[in-house]
C-alpha positions as CSV (number, residue, x, y, z in Angstrom):
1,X,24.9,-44.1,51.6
2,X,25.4,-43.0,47.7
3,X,21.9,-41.1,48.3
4,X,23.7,-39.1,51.4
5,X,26.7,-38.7,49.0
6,X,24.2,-37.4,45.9
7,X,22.1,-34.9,48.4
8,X,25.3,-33.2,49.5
9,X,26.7,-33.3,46.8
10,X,23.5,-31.0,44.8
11,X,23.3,-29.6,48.2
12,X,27.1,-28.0,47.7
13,X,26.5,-27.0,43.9
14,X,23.2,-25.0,44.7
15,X,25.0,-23.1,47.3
16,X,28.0,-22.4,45.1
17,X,25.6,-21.4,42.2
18,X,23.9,-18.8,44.7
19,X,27.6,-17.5,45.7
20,X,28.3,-16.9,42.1
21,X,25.1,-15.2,41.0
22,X,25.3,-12.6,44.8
23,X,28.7,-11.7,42.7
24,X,27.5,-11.4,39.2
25,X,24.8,-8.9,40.8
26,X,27.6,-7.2,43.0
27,X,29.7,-7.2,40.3
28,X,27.1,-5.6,37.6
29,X,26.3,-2.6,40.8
30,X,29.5,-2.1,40.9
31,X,29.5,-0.7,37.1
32,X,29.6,3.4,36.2
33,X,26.5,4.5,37.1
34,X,27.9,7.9,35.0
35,X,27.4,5.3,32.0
36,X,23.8,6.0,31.0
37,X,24.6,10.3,31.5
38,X,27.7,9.9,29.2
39,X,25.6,7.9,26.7
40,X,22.9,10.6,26.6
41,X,25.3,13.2,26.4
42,X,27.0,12.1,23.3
43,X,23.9,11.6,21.9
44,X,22.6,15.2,22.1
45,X,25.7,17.2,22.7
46,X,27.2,19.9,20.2
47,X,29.9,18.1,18.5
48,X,31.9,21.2,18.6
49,X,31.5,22.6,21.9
50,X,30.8,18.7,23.1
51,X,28.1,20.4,25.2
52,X,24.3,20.4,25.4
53,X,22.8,24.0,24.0
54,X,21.3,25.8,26.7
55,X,17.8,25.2,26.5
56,X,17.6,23.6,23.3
57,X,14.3,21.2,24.5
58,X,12.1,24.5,24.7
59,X,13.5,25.2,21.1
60,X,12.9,22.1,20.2
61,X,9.4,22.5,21.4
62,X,8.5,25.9,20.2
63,X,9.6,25.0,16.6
64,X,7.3,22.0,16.4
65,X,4.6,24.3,16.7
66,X,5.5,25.7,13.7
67,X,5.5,22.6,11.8
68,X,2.6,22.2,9.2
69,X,-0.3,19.9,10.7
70,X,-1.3,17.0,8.1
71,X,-3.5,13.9,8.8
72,X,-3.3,10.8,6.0
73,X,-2.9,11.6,2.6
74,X,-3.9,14.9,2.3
75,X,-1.2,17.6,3.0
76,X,-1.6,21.6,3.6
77,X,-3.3,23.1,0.8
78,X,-5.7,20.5,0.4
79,X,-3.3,18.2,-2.0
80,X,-3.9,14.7,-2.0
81,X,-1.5,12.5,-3.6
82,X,-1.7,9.0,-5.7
83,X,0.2,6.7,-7.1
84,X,1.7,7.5,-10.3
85,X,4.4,5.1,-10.7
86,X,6.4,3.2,-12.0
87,X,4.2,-0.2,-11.5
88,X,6.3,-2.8,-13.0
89,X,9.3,-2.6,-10.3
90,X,9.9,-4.1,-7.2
91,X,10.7,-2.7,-3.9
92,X,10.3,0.7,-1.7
93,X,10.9,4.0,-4.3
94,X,13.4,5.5,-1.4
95,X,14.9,8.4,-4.0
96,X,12.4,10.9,-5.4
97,X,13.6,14.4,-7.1
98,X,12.4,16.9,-9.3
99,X,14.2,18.8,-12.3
100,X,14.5,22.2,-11.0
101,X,14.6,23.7,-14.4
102,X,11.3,21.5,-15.4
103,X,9.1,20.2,-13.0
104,X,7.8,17.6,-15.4
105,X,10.9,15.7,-15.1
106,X,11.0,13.3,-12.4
107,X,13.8,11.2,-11.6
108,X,12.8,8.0,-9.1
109,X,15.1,5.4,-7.8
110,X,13.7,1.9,-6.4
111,X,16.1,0.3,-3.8
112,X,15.9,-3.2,-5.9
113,X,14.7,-1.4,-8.8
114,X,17.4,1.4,-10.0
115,X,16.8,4.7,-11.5
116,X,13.9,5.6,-13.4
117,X,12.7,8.9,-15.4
118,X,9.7,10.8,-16.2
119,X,9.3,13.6,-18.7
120,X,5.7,13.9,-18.3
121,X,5.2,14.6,-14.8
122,X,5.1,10.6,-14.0
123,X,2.6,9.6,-17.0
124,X,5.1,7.4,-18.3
125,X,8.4,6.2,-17.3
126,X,11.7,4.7,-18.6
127,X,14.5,2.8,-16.5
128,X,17.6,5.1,-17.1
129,X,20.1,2.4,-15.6
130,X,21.7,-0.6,-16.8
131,X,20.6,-3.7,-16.3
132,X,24.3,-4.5,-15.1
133,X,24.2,-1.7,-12.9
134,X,23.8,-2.1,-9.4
135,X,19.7,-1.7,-8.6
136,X,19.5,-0.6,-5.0
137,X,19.2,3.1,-5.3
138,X,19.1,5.0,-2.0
139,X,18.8,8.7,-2.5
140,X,19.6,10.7,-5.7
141,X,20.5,14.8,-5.5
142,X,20.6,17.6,-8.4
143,X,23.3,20.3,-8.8
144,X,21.1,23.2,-9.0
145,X,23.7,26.1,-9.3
146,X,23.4,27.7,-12.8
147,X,24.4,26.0,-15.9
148,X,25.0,22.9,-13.2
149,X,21.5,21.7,-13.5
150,X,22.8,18.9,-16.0
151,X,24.5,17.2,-13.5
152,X,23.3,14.3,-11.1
153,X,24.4,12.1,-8.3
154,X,22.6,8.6,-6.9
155,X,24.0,6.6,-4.0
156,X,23.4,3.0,-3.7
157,X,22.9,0.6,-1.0
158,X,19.5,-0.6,1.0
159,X,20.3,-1.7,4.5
160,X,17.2,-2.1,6.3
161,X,16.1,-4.5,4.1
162,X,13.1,-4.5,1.1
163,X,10.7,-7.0,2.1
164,X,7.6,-5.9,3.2
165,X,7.1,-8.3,5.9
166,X,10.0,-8.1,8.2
167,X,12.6,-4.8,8.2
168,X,16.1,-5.7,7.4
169,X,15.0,-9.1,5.9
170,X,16.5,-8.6,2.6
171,X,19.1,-5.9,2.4
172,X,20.8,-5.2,-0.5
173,X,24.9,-3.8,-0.7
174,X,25.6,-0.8,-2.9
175,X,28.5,0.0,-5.3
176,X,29.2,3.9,-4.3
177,X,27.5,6.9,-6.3
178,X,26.3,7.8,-10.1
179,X,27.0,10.6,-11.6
180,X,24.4,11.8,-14.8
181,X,26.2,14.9,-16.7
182,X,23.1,14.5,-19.3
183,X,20.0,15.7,-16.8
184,X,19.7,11.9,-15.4
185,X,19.0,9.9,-18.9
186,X,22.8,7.8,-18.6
187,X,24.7,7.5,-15.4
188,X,28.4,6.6,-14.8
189,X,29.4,4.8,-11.5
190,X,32.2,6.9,-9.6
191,X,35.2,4.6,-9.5
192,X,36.3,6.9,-6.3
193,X,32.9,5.0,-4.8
194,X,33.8,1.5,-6.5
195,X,33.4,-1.6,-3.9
196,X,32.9,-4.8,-4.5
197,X,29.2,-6.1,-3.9
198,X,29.6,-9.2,-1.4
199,X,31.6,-7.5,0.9
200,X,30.7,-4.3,3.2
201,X,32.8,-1.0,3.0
202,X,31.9,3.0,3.2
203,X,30.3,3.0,-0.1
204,X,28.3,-0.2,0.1
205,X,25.7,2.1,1.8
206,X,25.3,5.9,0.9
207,X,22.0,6.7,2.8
208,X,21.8,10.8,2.1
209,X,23.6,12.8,-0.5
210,X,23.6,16.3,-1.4
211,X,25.4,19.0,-3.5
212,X,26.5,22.6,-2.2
213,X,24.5,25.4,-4.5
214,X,26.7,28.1,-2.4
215,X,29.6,27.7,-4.1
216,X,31.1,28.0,-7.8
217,X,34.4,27.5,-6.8
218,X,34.3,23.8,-6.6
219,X,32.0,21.0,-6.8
220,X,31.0,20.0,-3.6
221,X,29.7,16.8,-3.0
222,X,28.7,15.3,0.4
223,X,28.0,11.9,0.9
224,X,26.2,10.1,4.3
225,X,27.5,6.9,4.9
226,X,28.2,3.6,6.9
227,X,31.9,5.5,8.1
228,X,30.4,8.7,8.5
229,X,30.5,11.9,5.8
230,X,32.3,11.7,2.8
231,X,33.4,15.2,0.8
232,X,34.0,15.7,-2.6
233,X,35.6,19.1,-3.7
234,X,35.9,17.7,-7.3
235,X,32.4,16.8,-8.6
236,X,33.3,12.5,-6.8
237,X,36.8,12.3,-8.7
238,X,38.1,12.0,-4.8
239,X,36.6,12.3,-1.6
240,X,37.8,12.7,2.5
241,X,36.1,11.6,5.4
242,X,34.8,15.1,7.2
243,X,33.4,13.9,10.2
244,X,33.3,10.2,11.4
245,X,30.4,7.7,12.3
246,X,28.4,5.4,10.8
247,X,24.1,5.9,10.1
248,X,24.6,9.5,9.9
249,X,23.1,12.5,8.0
250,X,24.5,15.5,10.0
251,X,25.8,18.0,7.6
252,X,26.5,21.1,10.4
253,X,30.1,22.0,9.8
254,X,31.2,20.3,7.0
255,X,29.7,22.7,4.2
């Protein structure tokens, strides 16, 4: 008799079970199917006409054929590149510029490594940060107008992680941008960009920054980061959020 009871009993479960899943799968059909175009959409829309450009795939097409064909290390014009440096520093070198007034002056950032400098064209090289500094540079841009050349910026922050085994392993926070007023040999952290370490905010993570060469007005300053761009109009005294969203590096109408 209990075995009659226990059979039904499983018996009465499974059918329930099979009831629930017929509505989980009615339920999920029953979902937008506009969900997937609205995605898309957003994804390659205009942001200020919120529309796709009229054929912008053949564009898109036609000016790949114009890019530059390359296969390993040697590039157009027959260059081939090798390593040059820095080889006592950990980590990916993620920020690379040179000096436009002199080419022979190289300014490298590691992101566990900080900022480094070369006035030799990468024979030798000397760490230009603190060792209290925060390490984990992420992209570093010169003010090329005239008589501006002096003047630096580095942002900080590695996200996607600096071990070379798994991605995003071992990420490192930021603390906002530098700012070098002496060509890149001393750097002063931006105390508009200040955060604390442990915790995550906008300038933890500044993945792209550039200055505007256009202007003499003001000194622009534009900034990619975790809560979309930030813009300076005063050289990083203060800054404004131009156009929101995180893991960005858009920079159409906000020059």
């Amino acid at each position: 008799m209990k075995r009659i009871f226990y059979l039904v009993v499983v018996a009465l479960l499974s059918f329930q079970c099979s009831i629930d899943n017929g509505q989980n799968r009615d339920s999920a059909n029953t979902e937008s199917p506009e969900g997937r175009f609205e995605y898309e959409l957003n994804r390659l829309k205009d942001p200020a006409t919120g529309k796709i450009p009229e054929g912008i795939r053949f564009r898109e097409m036609a000016f790949s054929h114009t890019l530059p064909q390359s296969s390993g290390l040697e590039r157009s014009g027959g260059q081939i590149y090798e390593p040059i440096g820095p080889y006592n520093v950990g980590g990916r070198t993620r920020a690379l510029a040179f000096d436009q007034e002199n080419p022979d002056i190289i300014l490298a950032g590691g992101v566990s490594g900080g900022m480094w400098r070369s006035t030799d064209g990468g024979q030798s090289w000397n760490r230009t940060t603190s060792s209290m500094d925060i390490s984990s540079v992420s992209c570093v841009t010169q003010d090329i107008r005239s008589g501006k050349t002096d003047t630096w910026y580095y942002g900080t922050g590695e996200t996607r992680g600096n071990s070379a085994s798994k991605s995003s392993s071992a990420p490192y926070n930021g603390n906002g941008v530098f700012k070098s007023t002496d060509n890149g040999q001393t750097w002063t952290q931006l105390s508009s960009t200040s955060t604390e370490p442990q915790t995550f905010s906008t300038w933890s993570a500044v993945f792209t920054i550039t200055t505007d060469p256009s202007r003499n007005d003001s000194d622009i300053v534009l900034a990619s980061t975790e809560s979309g761009i930030m813009r300076s109009n005063d050289g990083g005294d203060t800054w404004k959020n131009v156009l929101s969203g995180g893991f960005t590096t858009n920079w159409s109408e906000v020059v």
